[in-house]
C-alpha positions in Angstrom: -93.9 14.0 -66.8 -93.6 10.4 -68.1 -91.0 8.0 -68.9 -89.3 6.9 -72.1 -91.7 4.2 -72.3 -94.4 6.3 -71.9 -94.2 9.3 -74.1 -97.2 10.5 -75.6 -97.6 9.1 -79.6 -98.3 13.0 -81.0 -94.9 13.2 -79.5 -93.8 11.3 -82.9 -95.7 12.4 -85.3 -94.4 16.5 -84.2 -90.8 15.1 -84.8 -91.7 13.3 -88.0 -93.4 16.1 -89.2 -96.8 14.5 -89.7 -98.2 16.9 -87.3 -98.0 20.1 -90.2 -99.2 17.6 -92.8 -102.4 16.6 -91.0 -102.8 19.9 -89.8 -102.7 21.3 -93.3 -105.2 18.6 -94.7 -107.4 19.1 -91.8 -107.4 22.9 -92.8 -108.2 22.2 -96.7 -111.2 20.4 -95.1 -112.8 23.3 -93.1 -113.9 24.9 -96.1 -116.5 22.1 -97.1 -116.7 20.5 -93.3 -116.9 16.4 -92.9 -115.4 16.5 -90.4 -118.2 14.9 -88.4 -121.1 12.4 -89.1 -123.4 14.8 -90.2 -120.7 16.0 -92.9 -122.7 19.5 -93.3 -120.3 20.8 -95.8 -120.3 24.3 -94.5 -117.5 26.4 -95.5 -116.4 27.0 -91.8 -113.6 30.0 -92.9 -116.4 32.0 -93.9 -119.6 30.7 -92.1 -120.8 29.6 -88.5 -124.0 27.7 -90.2 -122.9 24.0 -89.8 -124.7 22.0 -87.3 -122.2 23.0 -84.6 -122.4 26.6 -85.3 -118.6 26.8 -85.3 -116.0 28.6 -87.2 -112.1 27.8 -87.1 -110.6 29.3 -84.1 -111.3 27.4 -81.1 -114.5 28.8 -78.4 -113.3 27.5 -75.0 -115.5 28.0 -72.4 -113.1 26.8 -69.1 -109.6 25.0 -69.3 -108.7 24.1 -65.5 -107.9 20.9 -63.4 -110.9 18.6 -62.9 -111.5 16.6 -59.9 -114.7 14.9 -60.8 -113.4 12.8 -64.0 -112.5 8.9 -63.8 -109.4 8.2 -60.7 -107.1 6.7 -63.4 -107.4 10.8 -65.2 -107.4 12.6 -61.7 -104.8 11.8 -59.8 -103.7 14.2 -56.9 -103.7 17.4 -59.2 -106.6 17.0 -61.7 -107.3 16.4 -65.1 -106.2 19.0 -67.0 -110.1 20.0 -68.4 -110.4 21.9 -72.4 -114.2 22.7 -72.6 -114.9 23.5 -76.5 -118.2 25.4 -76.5 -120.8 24.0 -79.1 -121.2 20.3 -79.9 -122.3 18.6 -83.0 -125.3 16.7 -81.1 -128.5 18.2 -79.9 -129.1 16.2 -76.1 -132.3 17.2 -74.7 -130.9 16.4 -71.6 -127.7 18.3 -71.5 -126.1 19.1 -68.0 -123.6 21.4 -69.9 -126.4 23.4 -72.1 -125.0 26.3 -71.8 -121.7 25.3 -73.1 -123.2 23.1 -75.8 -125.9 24.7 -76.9 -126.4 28.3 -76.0 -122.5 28.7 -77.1 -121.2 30.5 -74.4 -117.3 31.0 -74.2 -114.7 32.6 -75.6 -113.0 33.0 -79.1 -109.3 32.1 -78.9 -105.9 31.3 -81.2 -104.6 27.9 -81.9 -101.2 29.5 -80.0 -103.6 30.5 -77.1 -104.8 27.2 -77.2 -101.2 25.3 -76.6 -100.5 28.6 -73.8 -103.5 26.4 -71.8 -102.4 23.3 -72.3 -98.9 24.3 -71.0 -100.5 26.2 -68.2 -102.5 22.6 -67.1 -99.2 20.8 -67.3 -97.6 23.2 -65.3 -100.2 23.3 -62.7 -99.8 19.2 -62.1 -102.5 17.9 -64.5 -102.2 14.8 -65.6 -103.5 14.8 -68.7 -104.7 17.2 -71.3 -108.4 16.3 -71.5 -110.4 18.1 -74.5 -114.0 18.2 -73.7 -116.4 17.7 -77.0 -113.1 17.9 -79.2 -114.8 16.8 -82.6 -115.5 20.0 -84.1 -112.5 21.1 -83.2 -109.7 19.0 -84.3 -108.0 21.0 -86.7 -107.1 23.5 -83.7 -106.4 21.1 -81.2 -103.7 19.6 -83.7 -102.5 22.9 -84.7 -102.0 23.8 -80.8 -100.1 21.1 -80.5 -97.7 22.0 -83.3 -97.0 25.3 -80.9 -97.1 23.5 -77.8 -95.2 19.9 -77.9 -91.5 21.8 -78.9 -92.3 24.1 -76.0 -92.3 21.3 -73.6 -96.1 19.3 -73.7 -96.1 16.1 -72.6 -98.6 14.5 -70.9 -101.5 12.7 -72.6 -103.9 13.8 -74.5 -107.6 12.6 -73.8 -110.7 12.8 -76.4 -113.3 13.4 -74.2 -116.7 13.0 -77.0 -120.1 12.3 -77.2 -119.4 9.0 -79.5 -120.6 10.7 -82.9 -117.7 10.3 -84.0 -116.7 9.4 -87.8 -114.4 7.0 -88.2 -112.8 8.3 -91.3 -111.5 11.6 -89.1 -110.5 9.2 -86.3 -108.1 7.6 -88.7 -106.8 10.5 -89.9 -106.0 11.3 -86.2 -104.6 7.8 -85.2 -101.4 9.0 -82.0 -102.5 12.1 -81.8 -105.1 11.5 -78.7 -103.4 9.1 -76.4 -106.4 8.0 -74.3 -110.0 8.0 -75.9 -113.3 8.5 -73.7 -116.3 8.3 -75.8 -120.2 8.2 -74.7 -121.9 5.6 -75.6 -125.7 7.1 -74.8 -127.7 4.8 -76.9 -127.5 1.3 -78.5 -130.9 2.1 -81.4 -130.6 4.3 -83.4 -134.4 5.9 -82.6 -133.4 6.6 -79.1 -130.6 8.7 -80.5 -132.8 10.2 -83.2 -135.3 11.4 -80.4 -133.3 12.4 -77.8 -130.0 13.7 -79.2 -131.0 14.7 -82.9 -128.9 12.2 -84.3 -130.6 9.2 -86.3 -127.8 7.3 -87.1 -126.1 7.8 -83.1 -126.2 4.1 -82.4 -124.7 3.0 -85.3 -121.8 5.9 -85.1 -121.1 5.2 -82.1 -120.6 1.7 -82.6 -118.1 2.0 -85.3 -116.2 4.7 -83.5 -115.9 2.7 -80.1 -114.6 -0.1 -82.6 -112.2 2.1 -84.2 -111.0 4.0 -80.9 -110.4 0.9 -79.2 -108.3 -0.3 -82.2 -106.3 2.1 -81.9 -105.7 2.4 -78.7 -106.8 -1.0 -76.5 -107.6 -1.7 -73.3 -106.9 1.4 -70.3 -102.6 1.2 -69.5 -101.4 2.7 -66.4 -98.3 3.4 -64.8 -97.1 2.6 -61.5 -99.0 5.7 -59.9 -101.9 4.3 -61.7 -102.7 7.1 -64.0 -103.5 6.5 -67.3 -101.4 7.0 -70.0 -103.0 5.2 -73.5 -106.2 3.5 -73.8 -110.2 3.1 -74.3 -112.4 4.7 -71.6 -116.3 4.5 -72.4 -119.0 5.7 -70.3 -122.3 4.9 -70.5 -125.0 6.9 -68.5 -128.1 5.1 -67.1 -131.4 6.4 -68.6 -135.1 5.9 -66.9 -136.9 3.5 -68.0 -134.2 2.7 -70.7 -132.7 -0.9 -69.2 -132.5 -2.6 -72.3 -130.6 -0.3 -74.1 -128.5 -0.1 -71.0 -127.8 -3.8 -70.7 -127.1 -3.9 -75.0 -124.3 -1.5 -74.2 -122.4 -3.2 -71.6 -123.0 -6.4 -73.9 -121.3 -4.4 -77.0 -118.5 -3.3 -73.9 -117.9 -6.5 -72.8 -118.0 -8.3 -76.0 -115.4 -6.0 -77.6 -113.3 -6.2 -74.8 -113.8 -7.1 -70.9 -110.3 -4.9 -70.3 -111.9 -1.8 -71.7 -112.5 0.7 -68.8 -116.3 1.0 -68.3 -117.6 3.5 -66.4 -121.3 3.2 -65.7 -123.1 6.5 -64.2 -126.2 6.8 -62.3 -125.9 11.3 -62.5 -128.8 11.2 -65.0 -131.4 14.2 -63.7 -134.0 15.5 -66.0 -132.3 19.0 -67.3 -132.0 21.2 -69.9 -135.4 20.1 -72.5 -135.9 16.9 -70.6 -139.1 17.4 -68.8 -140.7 17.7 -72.5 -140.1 13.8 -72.8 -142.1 11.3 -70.3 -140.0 8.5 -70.4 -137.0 11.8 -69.0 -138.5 13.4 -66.2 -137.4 11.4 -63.5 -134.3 10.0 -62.1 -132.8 6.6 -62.4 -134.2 4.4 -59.6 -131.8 2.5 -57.1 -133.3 -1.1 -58.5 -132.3 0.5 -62.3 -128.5 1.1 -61.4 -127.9 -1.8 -59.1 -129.7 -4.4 -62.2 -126.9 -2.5 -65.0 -124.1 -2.7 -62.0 -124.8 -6.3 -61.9 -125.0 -7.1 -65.3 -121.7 -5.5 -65.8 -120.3 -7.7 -63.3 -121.8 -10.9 -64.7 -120.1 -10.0 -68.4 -116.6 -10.1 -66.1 -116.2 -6.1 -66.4 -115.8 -3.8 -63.6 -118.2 -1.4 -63.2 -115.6 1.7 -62.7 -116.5 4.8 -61.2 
């Protein structure tokens, strides 16, 4: 649990009532979805056809404490882990494919939705941490409208691939606490070959900005978990070092407090042995040149 000073902001906007209100407007919008960058406009009360295959009701494939996410999210208990099945990119190198892409989870209530979150708090978690959360926002608000006067409140993390739009991340300013974006590409043609996304770089650009407006550098408490704040990851690609090194300069130039974490876990799955430049790992010389470089900008390279 956290202190007065540290109360989670959806907290607020449950007791002001702005909770209902967004999720009601968030509603209206399922039936022509934007709620993404690729603003399909698919009636998603009626039809799964948008690009991430996804109705209303939430498809969760696991909800359990994580071990293996950033230390200032872990703690001694775990973070408390929401995997949404589908995703509104297309990777070719997706670890999680079978979440992602070949959609596999279960169908499940907003109210079963808060019963998780509740159940993650209870069992220690530190945080409520909602994996690939944009297609699913309207449920995610909605369980919290049935889970904060039942007790939640520990921070809530989005947990995205960076295609975010900025015009739903405004509507959703205090409801996530901390924000943990991907930044996988800084051009726009890397993201249009690898990730079906032509527009990814510049997306993700303007989402980081607006993420990190609302919610600044990482804050910790005393235990040194993290209760508000920007995390963005950025994973090493072969062969990709300038992209890589554009990235951290974005990072650093926006803000050297922002918690960076740079990872090396890249391995050629899912589609990626299709693409040349993808079927090999990240050398040692590749990690250690974007760990230094991170240094040099005055950023620490977390892990």
């Amino acid at each position: 649990m956290y202190t007065m000073d540290h109360v989670p902001s959806y907290i607020a906007l449950y007791e002001q009532g702005i909770l209902n209100e967004l999720a009601e407007k968030l509603d209206g919008m399922l039936y022509s979805c934007e709620l993404c960058p690729r603003k399909c406009r698919v009636d998603r009360h009626a039809s799964r056809d948008g690009y991430c295959r996804s109705g209303v009701d939430p498809v969760v494939s696991s909800a359990q404490p994580h071990f293996g996410e950033e230390p200032p999210l872990v703690g001694s208990r775990g973070s408390g882990t929401i995997f949404f099945t589908n995703c509104n990119l297309g990777c070719v190198f997706c670890q999680n494919y079978d979440i992602s892409h070949a959609g596999h989870g279960k169908t499940i209530s907003a109210l079963d939705l808060a019963s998780l979150m509740l159940n993650l708090q209870a069992r220690g978690c530190l945080n409520i941490n909602t994996v690939t959360p944009t297609h699913m926002i309207f449920s995610i608000v909605k369980a919290l409208i049935y889970a904060v006067p039942r007790g939640l409140s520990i921070p809530l993390v989005y947990n995205s691939g960076g295609y975010d739009s900025v015009e739903t991340l405004e509507m959703i300013e205090d409801v996530f606490d901390i924000y943990m974006p991907d930044f996988k590409y800084f051009r726009n043609g890397s993201g249009e070959k690898f990730s079906d996304a032509a527009d990814y770089a510049d997306v993700a650009r303007a989402a980081v900005r607006e993420m990190y407006r609302q919610a600044g550098d990482l804050k910790t408490d005393q235990r040194g978990a993290a209760y508000r704040g920007l995390i963005v990851r950025h994973l090493v690609l072969p062969g990709a070092m300038e992209e890589t090194i554009q990235v951290i300069d974005f990072i650093a130039d926006l803000s050297r407090g922002i918690y960076f974490n740079l990872m090396d876990q890249y391995r050629p799955e899912y589609h990626a042995r299709e693409y040349p430049s993808l079927r090999r790992r990240v050398t040692m010389d590749e990690f250690r040149r974007a760990l230094n470089h991170t240094a040099g900008r005055g950023m620490v390279p977390a892990g």
